[in-house]
C-alpha positions as CSV (number, residue, x, y, z in Angstrom):
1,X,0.0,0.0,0.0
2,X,0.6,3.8,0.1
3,X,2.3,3.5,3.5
4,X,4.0,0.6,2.6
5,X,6.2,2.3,-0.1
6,X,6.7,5.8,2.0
7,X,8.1,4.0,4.5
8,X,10.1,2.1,2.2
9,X,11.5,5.1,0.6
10,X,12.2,7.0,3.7
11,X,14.7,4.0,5.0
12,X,16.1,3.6,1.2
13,X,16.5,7.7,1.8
14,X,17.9,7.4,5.4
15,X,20.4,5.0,4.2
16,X,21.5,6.9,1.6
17,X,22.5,9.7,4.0
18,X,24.5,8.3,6.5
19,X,26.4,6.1,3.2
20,X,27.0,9.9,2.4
21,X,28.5,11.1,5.8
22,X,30.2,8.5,6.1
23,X,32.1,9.3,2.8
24,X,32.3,13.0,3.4
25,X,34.0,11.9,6.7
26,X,36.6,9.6,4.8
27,X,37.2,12.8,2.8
28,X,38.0,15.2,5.4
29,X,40.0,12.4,7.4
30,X,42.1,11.6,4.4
């Protein structure tokens, strides 16, 4: 359903920032 596939994307989204910090932070540290 409807709520099914928000909550879907808002994990896939969720994800997809901390994948981000976590590069950003390999950036800065290197």
């Amino acid at each position: 359903g409807l709520g099914s596939v928000a909550w879907q994307r808002a994990v896939l989204d969720e994800a997809h920032v901390i994948k981000g910090h976590r590069q950003a932070t390999a950036q800065a540290a290197a």
